[in-house]
PDB file of N, CA, C, O and CB in Angstrom:
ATOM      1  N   UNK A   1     -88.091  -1.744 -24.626  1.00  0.00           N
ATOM      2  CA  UNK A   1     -87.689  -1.124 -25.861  1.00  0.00           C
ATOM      3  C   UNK A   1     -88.921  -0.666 -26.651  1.00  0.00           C
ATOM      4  O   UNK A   1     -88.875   0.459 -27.148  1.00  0.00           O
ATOM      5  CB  UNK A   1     -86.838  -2.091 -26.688  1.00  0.00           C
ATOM      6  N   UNK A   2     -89.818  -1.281 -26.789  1.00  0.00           N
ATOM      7  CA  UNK A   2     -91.382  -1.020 -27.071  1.00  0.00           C
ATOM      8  C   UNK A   2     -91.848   0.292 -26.794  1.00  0.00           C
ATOM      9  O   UNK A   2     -92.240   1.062 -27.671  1.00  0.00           O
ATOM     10  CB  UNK A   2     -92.277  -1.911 -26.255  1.00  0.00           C
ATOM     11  N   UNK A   3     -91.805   0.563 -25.530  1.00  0.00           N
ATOM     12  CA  UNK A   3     -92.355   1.636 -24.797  1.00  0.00           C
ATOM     13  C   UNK A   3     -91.447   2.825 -25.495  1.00  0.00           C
ATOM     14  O   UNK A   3     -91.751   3.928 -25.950  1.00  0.00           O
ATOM     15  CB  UNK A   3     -92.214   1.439 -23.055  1.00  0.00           C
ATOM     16  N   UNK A   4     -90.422   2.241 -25.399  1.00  0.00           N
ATOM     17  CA  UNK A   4     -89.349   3.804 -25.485  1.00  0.00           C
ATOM     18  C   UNK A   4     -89.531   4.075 -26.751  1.00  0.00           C
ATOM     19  O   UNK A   4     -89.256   5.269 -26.869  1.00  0.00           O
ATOM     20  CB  UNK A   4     -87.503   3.746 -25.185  1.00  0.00           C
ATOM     21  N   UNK A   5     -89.878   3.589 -27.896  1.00  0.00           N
ATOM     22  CA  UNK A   5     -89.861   3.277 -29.250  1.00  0.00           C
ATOM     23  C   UNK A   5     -91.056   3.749 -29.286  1.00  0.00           C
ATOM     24  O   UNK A   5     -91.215   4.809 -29.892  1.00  0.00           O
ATOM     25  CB  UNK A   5     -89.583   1.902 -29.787  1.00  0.00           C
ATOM     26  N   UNK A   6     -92.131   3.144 -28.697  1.00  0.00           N
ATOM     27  CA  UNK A   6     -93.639   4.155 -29.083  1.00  0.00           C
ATOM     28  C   UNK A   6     -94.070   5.416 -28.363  1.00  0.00           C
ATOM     29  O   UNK A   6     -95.180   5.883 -28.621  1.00  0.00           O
ATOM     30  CB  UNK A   6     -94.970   3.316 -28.838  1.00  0.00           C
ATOM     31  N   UNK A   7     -93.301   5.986 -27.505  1.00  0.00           N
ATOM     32  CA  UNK A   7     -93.641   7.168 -26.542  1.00  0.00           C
ATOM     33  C   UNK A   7     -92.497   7.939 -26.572  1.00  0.00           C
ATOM     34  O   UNK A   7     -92.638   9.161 -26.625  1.00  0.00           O
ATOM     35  CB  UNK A   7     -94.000   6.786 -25.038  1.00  0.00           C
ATOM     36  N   UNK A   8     -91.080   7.324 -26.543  1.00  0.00           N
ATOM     37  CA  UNK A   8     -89.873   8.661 -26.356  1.00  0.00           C
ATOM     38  C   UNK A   8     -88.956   7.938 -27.290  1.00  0.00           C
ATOM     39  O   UNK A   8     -88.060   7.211 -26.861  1.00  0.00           O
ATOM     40  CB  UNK A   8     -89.035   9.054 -24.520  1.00  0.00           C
ATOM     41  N   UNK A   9     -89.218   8.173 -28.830  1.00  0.00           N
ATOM     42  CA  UNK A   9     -88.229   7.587 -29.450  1.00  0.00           C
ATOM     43  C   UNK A   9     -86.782   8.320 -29.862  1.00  0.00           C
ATOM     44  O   UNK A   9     -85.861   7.917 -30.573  1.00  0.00           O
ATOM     45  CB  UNK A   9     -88.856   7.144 -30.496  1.00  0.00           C
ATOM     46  N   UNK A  10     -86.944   9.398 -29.217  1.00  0.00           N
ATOM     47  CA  UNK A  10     -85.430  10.492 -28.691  1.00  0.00           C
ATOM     48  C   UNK A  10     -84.607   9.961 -27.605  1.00  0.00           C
ATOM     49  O   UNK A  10     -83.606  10.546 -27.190  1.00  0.00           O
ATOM     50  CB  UNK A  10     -85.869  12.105 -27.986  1.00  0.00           C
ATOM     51  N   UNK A  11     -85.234   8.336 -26.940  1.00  0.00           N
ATOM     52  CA  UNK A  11     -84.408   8.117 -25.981  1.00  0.00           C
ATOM     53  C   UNK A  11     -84.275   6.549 -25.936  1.00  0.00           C
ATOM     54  O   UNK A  11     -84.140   5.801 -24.968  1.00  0.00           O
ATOM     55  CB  UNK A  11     -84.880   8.787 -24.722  1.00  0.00           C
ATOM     56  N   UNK A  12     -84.368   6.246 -27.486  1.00  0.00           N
ATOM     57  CA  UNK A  12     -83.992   4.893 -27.925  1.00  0.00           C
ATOM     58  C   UNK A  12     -82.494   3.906 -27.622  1.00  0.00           C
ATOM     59  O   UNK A  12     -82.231   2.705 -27.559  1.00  0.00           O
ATOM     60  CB  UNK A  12     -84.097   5.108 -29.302  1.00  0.00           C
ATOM     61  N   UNK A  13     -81.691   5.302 -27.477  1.00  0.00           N
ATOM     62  CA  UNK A  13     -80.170   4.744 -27.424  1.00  0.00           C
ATOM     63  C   UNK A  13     -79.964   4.288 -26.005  1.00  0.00           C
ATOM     64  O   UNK A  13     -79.400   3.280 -25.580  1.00  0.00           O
ATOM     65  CB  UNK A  13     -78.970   5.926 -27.823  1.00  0.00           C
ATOM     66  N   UNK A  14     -80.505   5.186 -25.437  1.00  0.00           N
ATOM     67  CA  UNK A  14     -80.228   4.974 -23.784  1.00  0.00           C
ATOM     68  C   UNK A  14     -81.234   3.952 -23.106  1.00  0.00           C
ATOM     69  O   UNK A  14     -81.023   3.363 -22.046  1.00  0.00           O
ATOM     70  CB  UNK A  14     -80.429   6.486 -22.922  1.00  0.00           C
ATOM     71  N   UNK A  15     -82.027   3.875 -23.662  1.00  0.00           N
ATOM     72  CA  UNK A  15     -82.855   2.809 -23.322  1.00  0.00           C
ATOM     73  C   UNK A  15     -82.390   1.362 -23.944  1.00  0.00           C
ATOM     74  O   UNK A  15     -82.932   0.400 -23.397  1.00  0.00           O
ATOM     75  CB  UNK A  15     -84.249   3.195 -23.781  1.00  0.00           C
ATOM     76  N   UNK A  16     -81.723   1.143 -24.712  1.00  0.00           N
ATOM     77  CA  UNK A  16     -80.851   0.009 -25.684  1.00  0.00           C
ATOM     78  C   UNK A  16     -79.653  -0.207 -24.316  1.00  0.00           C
ATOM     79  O   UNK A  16     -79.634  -1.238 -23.644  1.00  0.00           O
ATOM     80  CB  UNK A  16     -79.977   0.856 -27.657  1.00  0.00           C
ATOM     81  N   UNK A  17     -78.753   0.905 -24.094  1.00  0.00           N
ATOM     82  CA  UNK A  17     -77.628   0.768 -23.449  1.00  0.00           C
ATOM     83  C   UNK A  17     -78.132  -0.316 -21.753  1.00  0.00           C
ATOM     84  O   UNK A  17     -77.702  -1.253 -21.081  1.00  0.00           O
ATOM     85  CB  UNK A  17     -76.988   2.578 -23.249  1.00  0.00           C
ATOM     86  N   UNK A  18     -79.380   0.730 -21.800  1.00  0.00           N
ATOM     87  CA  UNK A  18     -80.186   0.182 -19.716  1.00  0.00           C
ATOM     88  C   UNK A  18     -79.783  -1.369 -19.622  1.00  0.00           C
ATOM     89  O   UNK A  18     -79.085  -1.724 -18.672  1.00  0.00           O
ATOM     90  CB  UNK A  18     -82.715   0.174 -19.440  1.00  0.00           C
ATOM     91  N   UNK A  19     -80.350  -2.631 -20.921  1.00  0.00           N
ATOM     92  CA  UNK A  19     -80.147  -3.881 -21.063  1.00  0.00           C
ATOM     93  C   UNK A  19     -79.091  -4.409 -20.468  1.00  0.00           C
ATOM     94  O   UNK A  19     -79.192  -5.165 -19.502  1.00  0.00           O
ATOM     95  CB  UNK A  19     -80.125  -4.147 -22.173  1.00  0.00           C
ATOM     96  N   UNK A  20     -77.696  -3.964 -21.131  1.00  0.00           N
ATOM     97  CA  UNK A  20     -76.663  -4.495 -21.093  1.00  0.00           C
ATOM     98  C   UNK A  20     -76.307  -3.972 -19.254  1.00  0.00           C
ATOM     99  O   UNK A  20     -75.961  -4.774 -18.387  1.00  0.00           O
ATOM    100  CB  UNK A  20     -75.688  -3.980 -22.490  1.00  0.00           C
ATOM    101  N   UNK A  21     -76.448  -2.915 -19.097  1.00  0.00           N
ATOM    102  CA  UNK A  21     -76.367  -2.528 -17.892  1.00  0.00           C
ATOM    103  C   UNK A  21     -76.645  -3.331 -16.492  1.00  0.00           C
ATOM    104  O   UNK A  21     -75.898  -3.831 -15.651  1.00  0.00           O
ATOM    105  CB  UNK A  21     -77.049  -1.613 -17.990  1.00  0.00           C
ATOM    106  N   UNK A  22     -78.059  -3.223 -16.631  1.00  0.00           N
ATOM    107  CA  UNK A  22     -79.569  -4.171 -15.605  1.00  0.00           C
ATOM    108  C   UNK A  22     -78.641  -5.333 -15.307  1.00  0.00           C
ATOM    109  O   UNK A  22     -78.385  -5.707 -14.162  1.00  0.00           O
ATOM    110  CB  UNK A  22     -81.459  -4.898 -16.718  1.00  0.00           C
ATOM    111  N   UNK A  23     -77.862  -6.208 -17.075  1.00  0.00           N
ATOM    112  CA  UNK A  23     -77.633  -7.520 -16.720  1.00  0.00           C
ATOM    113  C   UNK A  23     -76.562  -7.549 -16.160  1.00  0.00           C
ATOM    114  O   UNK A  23     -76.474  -8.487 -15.368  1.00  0.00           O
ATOM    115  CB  UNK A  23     -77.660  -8.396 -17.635  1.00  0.00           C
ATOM    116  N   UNK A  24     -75.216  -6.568 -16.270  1.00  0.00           N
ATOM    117  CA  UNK A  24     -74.076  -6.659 -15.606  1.00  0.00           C
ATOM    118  C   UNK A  24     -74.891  -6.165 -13.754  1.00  0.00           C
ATOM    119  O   UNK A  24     -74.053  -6.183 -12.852  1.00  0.00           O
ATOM    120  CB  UNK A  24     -72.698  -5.431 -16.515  1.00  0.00           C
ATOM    121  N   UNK A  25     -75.316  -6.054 -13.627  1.00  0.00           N
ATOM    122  CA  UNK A  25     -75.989  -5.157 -12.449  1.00  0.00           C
ATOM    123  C   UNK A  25     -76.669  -6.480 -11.844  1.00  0.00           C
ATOM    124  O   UNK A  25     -76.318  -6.897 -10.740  1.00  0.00           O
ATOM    125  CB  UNK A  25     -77.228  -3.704 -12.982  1.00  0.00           C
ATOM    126  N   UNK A  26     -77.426  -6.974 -12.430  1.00  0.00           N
ATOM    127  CA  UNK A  26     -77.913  -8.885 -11.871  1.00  0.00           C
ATOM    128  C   UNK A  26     -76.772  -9.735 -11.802  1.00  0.00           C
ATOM    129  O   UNK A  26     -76.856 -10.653 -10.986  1.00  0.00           O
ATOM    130  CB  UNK A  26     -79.006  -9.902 -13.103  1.00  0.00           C
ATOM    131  N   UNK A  27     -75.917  -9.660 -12.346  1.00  0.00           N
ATOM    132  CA  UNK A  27     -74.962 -10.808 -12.599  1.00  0.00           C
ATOM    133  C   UNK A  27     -73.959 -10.433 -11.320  1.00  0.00           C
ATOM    134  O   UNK A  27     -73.249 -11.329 -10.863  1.00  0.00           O
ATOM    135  CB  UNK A  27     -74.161 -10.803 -14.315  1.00  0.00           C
ATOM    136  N   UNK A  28     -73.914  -9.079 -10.744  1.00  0.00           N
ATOM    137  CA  UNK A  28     -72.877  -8.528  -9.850  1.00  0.00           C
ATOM    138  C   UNK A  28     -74.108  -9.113  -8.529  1.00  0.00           C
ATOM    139  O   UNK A  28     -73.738  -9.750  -7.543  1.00  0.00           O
ATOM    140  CB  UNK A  28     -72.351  -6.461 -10.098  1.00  0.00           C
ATOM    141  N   UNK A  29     -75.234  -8.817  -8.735  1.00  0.00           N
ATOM    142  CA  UNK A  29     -75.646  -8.594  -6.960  1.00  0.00           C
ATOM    143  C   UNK A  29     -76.028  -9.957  -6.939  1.00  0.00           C
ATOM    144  O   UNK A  29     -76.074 -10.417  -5.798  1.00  0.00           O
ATOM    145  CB  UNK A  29     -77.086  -7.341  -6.341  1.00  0.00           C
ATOM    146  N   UNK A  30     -76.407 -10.989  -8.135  1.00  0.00           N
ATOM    147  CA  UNK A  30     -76.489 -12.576  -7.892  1.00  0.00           C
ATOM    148  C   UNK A  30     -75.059 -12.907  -7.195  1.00  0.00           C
ATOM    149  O   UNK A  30     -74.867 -13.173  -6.008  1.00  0.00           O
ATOM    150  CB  UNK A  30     -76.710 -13.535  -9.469  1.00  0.00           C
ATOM    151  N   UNK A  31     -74.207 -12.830  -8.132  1.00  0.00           N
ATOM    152  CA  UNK A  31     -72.868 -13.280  -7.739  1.00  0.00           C
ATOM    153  C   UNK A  31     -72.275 -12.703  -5.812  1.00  0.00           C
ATOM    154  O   UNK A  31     -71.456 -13.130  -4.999  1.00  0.00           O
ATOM    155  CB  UNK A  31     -71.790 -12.480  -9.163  1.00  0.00           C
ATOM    156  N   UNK A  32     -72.950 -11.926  -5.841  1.00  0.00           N
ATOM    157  CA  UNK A  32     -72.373 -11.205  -4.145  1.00  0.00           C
ATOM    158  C   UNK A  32     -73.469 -12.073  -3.436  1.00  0.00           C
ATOM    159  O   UNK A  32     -73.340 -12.826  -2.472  1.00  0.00           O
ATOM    160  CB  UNK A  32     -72.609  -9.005  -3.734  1.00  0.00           C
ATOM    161  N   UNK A  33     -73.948 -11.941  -3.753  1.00  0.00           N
ATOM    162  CA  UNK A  33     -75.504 -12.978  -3.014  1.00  0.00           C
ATOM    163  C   UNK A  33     -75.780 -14.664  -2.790  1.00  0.00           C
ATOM    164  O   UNK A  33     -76.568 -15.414  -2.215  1.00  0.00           O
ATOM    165  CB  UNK A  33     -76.830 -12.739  -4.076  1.00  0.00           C
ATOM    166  N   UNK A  34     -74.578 -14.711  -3.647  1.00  0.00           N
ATOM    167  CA  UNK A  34     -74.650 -16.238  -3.484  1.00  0.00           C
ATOM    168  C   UNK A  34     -73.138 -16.568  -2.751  1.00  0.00           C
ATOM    169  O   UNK A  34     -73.058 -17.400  -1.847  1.00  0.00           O
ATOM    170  CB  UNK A  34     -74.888 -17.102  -5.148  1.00  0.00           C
ATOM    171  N   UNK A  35     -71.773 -15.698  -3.329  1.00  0.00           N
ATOM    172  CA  UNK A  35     -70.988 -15.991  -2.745  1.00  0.00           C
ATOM    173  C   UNK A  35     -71.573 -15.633  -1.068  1.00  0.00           C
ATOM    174  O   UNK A  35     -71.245 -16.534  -0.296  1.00  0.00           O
ATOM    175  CB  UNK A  35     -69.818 -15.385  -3.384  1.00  0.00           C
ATOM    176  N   UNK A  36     -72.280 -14.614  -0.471  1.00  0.00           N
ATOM    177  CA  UNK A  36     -72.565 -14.330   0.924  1.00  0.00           C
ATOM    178  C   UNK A  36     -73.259 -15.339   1.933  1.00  0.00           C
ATOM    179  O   UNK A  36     -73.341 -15.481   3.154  1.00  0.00           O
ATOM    180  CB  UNK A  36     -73.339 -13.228   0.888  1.00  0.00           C
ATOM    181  N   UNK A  37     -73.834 -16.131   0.480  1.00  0.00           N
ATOM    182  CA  UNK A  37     -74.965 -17.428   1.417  1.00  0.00           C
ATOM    183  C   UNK A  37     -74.263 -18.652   1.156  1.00  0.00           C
ATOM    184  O   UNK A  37     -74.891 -19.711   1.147  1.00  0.00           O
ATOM    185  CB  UNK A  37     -76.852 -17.714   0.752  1.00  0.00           C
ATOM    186  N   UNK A  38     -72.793 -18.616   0.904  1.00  0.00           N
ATOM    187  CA  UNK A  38     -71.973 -19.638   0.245  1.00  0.00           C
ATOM    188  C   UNK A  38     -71.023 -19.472   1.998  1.00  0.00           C
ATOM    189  O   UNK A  38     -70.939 -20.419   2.780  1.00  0.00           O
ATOM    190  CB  UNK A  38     -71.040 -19.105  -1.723  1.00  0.00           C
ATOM    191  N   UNK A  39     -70.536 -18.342   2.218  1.00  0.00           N
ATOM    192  CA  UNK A  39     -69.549 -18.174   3.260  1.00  0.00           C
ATOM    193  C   UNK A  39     -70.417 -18.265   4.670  1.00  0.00           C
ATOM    194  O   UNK A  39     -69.816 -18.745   5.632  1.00  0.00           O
ATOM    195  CB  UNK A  39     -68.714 -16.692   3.057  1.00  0.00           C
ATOM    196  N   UNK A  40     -71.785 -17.839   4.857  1.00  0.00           N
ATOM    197  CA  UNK A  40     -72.072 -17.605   6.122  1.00  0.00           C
ATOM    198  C   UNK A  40     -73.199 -18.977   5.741  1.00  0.00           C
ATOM    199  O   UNK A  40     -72.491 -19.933   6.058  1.00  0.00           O
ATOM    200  CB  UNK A  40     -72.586 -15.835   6.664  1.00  0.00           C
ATOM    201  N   UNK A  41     -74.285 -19.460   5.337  1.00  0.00           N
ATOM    202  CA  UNK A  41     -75.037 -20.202   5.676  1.00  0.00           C
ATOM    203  C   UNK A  41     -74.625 -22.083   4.979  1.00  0.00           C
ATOM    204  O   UNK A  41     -75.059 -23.144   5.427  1.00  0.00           O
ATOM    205  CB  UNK A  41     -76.360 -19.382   5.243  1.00  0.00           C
ATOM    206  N   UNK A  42     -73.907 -21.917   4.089  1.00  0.00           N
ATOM    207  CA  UNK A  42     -73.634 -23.386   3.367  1.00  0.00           C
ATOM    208  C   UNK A  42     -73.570 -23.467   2.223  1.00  0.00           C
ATOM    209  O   UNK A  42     -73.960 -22.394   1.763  1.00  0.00           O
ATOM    210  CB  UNK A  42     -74.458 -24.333   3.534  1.00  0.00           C
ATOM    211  N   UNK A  43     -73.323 -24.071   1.529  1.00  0.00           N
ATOM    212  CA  UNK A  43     -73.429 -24.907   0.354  1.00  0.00           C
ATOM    213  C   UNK A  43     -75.001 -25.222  -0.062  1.00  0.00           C
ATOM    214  O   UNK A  43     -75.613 -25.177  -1.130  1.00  0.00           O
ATOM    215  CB  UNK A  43     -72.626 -26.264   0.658  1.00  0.00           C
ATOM    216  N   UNK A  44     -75.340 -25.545   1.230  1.00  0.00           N
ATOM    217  CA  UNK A  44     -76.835 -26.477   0.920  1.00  0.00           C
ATOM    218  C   UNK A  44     -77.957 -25.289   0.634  1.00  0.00           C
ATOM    219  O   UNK A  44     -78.931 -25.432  -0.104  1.00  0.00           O
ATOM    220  CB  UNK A  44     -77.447 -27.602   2.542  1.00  0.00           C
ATOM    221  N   UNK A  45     -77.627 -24.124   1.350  1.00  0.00           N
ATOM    222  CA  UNK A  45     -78.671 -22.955   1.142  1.00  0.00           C
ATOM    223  C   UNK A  45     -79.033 -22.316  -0.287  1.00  0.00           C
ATOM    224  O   UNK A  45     -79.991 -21.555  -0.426  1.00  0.00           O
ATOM    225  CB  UNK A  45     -78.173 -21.810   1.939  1.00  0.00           C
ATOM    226  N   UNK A  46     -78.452 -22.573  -1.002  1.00  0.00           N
ATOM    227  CA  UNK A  46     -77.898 -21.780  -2.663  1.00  0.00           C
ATOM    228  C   UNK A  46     -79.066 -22.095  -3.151  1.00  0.00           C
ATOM    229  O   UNK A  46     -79.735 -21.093  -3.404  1.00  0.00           O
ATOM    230  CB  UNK A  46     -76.420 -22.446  -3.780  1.00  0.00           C
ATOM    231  N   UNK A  47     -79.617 -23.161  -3.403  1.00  0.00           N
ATOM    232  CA  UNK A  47     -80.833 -22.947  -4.053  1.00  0.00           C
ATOM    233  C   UNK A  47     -82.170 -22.518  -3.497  1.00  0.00           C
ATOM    234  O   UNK A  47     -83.123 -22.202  -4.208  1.00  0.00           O
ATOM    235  CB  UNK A  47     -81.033 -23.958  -4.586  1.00  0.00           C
ATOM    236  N   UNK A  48     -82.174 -22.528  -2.311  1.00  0.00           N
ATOM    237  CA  UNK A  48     -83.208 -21.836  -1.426  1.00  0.00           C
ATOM    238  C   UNK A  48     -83.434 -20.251  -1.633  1.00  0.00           C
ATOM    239  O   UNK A  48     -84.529 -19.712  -1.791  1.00  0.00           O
ATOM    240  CB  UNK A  48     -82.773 -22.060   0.052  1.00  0.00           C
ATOM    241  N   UNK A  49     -81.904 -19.478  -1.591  1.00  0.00           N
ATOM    242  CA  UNK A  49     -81.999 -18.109  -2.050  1.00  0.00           C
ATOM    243  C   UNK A  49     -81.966 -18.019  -3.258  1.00  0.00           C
ATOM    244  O   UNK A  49     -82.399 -16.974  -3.744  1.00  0.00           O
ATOM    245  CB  UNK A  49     -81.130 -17.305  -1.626  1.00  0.00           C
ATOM    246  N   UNK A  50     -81.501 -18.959  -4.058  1.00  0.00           N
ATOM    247  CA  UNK A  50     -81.696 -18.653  -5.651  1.00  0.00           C
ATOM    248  C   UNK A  50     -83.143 -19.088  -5.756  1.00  0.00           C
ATOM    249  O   UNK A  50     -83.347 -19.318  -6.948  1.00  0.00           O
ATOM    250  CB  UNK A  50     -80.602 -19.576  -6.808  1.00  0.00           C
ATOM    251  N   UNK A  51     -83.700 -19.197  -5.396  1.00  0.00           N
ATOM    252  CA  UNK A  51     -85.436 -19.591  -5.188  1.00  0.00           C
ATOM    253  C   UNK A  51     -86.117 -18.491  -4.901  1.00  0.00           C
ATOM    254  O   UNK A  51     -87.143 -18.293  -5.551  1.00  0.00           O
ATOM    255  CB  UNK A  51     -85.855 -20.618  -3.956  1.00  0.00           C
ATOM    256  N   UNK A  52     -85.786 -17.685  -4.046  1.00  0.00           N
ATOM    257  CA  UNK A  52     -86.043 -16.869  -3.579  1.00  0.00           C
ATOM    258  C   UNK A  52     -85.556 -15.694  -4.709  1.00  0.00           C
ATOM    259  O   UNK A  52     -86.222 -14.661  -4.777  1.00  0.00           O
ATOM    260  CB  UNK A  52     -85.597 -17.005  -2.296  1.00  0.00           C
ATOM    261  N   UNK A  53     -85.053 -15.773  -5.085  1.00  0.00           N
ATOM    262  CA  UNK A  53     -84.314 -14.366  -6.008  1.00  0.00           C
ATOM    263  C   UNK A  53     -85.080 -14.730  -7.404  1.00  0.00           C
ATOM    264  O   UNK A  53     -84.887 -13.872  -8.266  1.00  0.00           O
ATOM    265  CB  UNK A  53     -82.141 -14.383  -6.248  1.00  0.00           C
ATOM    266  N   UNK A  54     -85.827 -15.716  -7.770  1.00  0.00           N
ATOM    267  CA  UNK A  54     -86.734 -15.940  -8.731  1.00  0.00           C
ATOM    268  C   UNK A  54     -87.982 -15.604  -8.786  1.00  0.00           C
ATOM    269  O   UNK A  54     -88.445 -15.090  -9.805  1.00  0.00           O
ATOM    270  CB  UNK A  54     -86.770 -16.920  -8.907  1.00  0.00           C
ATOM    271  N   UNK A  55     -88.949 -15.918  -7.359  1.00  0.00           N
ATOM    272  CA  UNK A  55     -89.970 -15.299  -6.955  1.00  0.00           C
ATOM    273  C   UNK A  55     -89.746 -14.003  -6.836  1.00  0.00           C
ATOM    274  O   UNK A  55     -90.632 -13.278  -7.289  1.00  0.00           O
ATOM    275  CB  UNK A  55     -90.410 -15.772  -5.937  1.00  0.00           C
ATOM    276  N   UNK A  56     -88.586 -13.363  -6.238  1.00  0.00           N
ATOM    277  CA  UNK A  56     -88.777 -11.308  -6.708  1.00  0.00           C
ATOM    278  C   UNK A  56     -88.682 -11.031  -7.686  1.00  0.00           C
ATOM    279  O   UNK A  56     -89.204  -9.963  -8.006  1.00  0.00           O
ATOM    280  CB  UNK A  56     -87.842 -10.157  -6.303  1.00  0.00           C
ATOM    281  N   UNK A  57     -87.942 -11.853  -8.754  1.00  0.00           N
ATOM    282  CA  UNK A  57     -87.974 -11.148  -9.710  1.00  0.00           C
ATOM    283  C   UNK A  57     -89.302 -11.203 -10.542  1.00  0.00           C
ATOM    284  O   UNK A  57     -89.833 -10.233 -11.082  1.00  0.00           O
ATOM    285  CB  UNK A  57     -86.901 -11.442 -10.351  1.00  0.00           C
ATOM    286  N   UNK A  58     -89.779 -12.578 -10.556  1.00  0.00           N
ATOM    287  CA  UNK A  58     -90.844 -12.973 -11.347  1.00  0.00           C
ATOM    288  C   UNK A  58     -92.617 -11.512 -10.538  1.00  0.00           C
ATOM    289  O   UNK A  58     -93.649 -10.980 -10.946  1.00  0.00           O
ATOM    290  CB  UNK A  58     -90.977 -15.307 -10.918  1.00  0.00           C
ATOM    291  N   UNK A  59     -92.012 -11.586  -9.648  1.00  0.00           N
ATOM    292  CA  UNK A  59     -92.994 -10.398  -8.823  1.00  0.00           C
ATOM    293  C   UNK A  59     -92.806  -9.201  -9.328  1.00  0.00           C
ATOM    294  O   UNK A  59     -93.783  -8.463  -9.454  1.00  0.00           O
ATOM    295  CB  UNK A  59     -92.729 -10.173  -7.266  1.00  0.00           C
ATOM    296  N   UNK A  60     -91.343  -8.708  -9.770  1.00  0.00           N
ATOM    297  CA  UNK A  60     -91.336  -7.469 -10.198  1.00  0.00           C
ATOM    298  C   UNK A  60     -91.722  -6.982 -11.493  1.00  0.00           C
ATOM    299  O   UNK A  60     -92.046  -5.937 -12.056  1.00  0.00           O
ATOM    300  CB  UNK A  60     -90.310  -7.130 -10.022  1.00  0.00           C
ATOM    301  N   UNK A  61     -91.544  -8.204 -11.716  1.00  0.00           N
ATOM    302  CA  UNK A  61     -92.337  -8.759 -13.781  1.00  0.00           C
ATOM    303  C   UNK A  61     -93.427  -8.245 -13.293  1.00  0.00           C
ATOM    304  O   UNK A  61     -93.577  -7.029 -13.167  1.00  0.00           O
ATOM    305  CB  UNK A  61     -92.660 -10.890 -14.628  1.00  0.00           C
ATOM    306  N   UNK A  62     -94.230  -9.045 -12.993  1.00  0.00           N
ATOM    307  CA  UNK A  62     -95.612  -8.772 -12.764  1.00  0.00           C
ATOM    308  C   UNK A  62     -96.152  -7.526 -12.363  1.00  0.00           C
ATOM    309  O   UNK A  62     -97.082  -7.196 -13.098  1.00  0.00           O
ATOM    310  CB  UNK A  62     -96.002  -9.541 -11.933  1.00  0.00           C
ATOM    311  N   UNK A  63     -95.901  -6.711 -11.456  1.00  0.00           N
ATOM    312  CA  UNK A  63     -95.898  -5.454 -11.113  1.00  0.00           C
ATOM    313  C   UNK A  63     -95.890  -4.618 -11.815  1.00  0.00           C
ATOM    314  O   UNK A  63     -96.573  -3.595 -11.782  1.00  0.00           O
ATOM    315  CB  UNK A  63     -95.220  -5.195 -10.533  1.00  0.00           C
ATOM    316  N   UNK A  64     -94.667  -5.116 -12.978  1.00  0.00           N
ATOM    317  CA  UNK A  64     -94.254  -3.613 -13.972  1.00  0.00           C
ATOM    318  C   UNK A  64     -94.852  -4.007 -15.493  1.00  0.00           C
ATOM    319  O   UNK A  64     -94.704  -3.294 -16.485  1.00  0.00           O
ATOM    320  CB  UNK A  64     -92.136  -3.260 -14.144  1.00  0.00           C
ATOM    321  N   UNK A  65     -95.690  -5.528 -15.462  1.00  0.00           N
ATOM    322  CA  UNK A  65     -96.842  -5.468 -16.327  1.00  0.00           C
ATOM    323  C   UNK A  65     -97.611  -4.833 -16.326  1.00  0.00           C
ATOM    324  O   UNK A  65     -97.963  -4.113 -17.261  1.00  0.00           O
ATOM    325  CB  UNK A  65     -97.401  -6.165 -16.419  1.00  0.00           C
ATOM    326  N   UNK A  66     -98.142  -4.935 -15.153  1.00  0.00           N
ATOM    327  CA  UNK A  66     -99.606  -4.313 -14.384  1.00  0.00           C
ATOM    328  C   UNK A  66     -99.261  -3.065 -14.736  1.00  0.00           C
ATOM    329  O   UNK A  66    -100.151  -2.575 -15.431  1.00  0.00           O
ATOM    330  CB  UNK A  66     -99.937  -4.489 -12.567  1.00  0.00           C
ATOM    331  N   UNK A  67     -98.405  -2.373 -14.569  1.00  0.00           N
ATOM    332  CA  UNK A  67     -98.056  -0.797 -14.245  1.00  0.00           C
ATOM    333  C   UNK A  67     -98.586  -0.356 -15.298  1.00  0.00           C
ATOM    334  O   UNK A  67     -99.625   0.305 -15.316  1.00  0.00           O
ATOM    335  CB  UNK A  67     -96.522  -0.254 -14.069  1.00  0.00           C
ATOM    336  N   UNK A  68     -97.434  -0.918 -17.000  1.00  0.00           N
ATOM    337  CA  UNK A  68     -97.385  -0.275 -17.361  1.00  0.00           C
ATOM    338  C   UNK A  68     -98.144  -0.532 -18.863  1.00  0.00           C
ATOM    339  O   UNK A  68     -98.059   0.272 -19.791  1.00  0.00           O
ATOM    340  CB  UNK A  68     -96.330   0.026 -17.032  1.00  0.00           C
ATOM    341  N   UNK A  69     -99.026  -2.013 -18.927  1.00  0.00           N
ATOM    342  CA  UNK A  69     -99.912  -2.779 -19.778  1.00  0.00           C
ATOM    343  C   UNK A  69    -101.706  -2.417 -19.204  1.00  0.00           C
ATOM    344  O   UNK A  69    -102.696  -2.990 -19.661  1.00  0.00           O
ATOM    345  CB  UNK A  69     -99.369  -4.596 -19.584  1.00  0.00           C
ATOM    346  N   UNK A  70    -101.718  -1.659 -18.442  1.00  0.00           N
ATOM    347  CA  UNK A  70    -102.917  -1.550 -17.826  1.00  0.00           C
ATOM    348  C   UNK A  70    -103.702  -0.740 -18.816  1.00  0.00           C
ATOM    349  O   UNK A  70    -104.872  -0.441 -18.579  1.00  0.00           O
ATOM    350  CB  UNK A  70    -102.820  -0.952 -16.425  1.00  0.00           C
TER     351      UNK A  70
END
């Protein structure tokens, strides 16, 4: 919101709306992702890929610091 606010503040609204979006958009591909490692690998696997789905994200943080704090 920062960015959009100090560089394209003509595109404040749509950049407000992206939020709510991103999170229905995480909450859909967590939820398919866990029910998928729920039906084919176990019960016991769930926190292994939810482990895993923390390290990408925390990576993509980082990345799009770098990108765009440089």
């Amino acid at each position: 919101m920062e960015i959009a606010e100090q560089k394209y503040p003509q595109s404040l609204v749509l950049a407000s709306s992206f939020d709510s979006i991103f999170s229905n958009v995480g909450v859909a591909i967590g939820s398919a992702a866990g029910g998928y490692t729920v039906n084919t690998l176990g019960l016991g696997y769930l926190g292994l890929i939810g482990g895993i789905f923390s390290v990408l994200a925390i990576s993509v943080l980082l990345i799009l610091n770098k990108v765009y704090f440089q």
